[in-house]
N, C-alpha and C positions, 0 to 999 in steps of 0.2 A: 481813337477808339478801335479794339478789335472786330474783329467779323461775330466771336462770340459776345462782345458788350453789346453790337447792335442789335444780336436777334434775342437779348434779355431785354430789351428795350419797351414797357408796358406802353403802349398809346393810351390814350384818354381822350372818350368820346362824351362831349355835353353836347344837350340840345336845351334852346331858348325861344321863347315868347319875345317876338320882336314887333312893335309896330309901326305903322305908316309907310311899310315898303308897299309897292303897288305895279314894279313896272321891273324889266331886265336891267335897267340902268341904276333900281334900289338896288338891285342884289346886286351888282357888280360894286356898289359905291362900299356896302357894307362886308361883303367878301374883300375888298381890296385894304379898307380898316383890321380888319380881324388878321390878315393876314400878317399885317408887321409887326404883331406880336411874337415876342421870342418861341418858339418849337413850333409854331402851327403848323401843322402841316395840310392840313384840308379844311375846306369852308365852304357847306353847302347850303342853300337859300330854299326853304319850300315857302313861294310865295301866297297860296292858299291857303295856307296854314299859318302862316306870320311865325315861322319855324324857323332859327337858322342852329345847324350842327355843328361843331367845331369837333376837329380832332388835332391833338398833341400831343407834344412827347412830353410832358407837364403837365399838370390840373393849375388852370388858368384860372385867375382869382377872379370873381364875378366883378369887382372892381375894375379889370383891366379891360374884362367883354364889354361892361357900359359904359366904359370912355371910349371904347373902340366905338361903339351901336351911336353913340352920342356926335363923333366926330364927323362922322357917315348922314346922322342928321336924323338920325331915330332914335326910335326908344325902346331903351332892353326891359321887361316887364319882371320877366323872372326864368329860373329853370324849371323846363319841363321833367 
């Protein structure tokens, strides 16, 4: 990939309703899920919010957020 393909390159940012995180070690367990997905590139947790953001270099199918939210041992509700 050129230096001009990367900087064409749209991110895409979701955010999701996630529940039963509660603690530093939910977000890390569910960031660390989310993150082996193919392009992600950031994964951020607001835990007072049951919030988590994803951004990629692809629009990530909600089907792969909640096997990811799933595997971590939560539960994906829906997009915000």
């Amino acid at each position: 990939m050129t230096v001009a393909d990367e900087m064409r390159t749209v991110m895409t940012t979701t955010a999701y309703t996630v529940t039963g995180m509660t603690c530093g070690h939910c977000a890390q367990s569910v960031t660390e899920e989310l993150e082996r997905l193919p392009e992600v590139s950031s994964v951020t947790v607001d835990l007072a919010g049951n919030r988590v953001t994803v951004v990629s270099g692809r629009p990530i199918e909600d089907g792969e957020v909640r096997a990811a939210v799933t595997e971590a041992g939560y539960e994906l509700v829906g997009r915000i």
